[in-house]
C-alpha positions as CSV (number, residue, x, y, z in Angstrom):
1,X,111.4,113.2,88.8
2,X,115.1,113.3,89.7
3,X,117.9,112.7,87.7
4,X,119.3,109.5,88.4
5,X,121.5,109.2,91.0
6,X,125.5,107.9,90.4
7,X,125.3,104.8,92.4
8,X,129.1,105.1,93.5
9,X,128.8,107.9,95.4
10,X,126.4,107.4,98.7
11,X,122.9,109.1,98.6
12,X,122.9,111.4,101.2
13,X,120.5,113.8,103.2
14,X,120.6,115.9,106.6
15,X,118.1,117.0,108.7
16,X,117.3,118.2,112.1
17,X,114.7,116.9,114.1
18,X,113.9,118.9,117.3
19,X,111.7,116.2,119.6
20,X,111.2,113.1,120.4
21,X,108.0,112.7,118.9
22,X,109.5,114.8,115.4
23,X,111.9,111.8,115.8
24,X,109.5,109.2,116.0
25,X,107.3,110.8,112.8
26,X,110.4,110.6,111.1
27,X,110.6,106.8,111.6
28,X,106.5,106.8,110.3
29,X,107.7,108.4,107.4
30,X,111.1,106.2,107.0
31,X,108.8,103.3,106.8
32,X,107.1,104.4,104.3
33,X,110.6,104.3,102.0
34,X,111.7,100.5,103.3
35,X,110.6,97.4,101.6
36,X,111.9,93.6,102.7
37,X,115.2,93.0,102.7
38,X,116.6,96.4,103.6
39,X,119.0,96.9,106.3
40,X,119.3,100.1,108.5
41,X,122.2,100.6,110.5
42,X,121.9,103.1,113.4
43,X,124.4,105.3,114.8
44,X,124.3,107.7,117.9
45,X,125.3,108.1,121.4
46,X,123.1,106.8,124.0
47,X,120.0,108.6,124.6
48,X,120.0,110.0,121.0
49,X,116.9,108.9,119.8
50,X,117.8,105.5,118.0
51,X,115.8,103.3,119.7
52,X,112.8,106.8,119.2
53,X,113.7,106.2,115.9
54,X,113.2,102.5,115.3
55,X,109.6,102.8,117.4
56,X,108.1,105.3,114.7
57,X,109.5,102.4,112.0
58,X,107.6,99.6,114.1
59,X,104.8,102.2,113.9
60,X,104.8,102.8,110.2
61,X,105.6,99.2,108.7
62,X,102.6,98.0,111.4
63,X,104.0,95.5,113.4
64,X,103.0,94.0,116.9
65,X,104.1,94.6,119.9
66,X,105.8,97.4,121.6
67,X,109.3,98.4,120.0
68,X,111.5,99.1,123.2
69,X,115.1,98.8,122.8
70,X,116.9,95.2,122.8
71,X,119.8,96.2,124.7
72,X,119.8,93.1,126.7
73,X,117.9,90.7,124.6
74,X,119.9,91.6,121.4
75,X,117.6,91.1,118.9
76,X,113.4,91.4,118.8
77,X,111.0,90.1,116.2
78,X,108.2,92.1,115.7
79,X,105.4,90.4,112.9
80,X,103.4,91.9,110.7
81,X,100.4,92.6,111.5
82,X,99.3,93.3,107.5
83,X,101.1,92.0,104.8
84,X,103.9,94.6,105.0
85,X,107.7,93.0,106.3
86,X,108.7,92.1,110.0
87,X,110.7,94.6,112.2
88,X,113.8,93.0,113.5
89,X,115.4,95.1,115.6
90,X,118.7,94.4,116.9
91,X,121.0,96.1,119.5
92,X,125.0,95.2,118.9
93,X,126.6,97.3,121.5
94,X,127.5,94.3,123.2
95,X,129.0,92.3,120.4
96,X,132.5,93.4,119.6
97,X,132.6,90.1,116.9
98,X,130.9,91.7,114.2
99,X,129.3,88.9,111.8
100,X,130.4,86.1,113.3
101,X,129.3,87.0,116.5
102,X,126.2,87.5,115.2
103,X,125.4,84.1,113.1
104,X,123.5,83.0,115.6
105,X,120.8,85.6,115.3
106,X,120.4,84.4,111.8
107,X,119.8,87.8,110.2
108,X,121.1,86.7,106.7
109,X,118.1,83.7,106.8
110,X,115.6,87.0,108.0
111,X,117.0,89.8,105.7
112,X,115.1,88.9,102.7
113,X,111.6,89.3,104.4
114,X,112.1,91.4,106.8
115,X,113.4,95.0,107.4
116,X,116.6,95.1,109.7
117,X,117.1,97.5,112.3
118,X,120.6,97.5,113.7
119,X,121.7,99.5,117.0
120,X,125.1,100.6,116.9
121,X,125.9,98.4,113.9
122,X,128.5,100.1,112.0
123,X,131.7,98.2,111.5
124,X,129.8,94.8,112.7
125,X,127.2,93.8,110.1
126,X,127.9,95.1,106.4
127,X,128.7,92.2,105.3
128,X,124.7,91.3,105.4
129,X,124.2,93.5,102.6
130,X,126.1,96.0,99.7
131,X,122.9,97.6,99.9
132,X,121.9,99.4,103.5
133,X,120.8,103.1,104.7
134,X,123.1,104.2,107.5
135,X,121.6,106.5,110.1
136,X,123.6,108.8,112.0
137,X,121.8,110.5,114.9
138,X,123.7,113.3,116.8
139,X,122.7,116.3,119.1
140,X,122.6,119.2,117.3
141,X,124.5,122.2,118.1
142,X,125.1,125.7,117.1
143,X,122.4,126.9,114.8
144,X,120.6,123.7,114.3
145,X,120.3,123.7,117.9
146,X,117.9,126.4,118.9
147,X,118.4,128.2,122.5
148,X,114.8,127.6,123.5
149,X,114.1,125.0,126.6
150,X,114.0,122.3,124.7
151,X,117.4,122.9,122.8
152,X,118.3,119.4,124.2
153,X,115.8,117.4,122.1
154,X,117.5,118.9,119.3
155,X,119.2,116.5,116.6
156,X,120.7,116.4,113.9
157,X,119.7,113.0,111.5
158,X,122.2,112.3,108.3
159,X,120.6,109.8,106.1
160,X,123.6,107.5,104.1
161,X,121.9,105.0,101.4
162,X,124.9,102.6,100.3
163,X,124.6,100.6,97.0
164,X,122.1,100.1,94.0
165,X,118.9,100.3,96.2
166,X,119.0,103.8,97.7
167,X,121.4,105.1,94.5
168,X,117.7,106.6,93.1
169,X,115.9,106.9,97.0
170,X,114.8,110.7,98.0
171,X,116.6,110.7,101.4
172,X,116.1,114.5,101.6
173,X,112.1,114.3,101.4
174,X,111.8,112.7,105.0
């Protein structure tokens, strides 16, 4: 057991994930860590794996239908098919509001049953929650990014848990 964590500091972790499937286990085994009523805000260039990401959490917390990015939809509900939380999975790089622009998608009326996903959130929807896991995805380079064929698959994942739910989390076992 882990000594407890100070819960002003963020709980961080790093790792490197070197395919798209490795990216989408990683979402299997993110699930596993999420209950209703978190909120995880992604963060990465396009084509870094985000939407990967969240398809390995729709995979995990067991929830219908295909998880394929909302880009032009903005936001997708995807139900249980257990008792675990909904997936909603929303994609923001079209709203330059932040919250306000988003009321209408009613995610503070879905937070508390569901698990949030949130494409390219940062700066736009904080104010849902003080508590929320931030996930940075970016390609690795230099030694995290092996010279093999696939070196472009290669990323590098930092996990940020924000507030009194992730201060005692183990972000680094993922």
């Amino acid at each position: 057991m882990s000594a407890p964590h100070d819960i002003s500091t963020p709980n961080i972790a790093h790792l490197t994930v070197k395919s798209a499937e490795d990216m989408r286990d990683l979402g299997r085994r993110l699930a596993a860590l999420l209950r209703p009523g978190d909120l995880v805000l992604l963060t990465g260039e396009l084509g870094a794996g985000k939407t990967t990401l969240t398809r390995g959490l729709g995979e995990g917390l067991d929830v219908r239908g295909a998880v394929t990015s909302p880009t032009f939809v903005i936001a997708r509900v995807h139900p249980p098919l257990g008792s675990g939380p909904a997936l909603v999975h929303v994609d923001a790089y079209r709203l330059n509001g932040g919250l306000d622009e988003m009321e209408d998608l009613d995610l503070d009326v879905s937070l508390p049953e569901s698990v949030i996903v949130v494409e390219w959130g940062d700066g736009k929807v904080e104010e849902l929650s003080d508590d929320r896991l931030h996930v940075v995805i970016e390609r690795a380079v230099g030694a995290d990014a092996d010279l093999s064929e696939h070196a472009d698959d290669v990323r590098g994942v930092r996990f940020e848990g924000v507030g009194d739910r992730w201060a005692n989390v183990d972000l680094g076992a993922l």
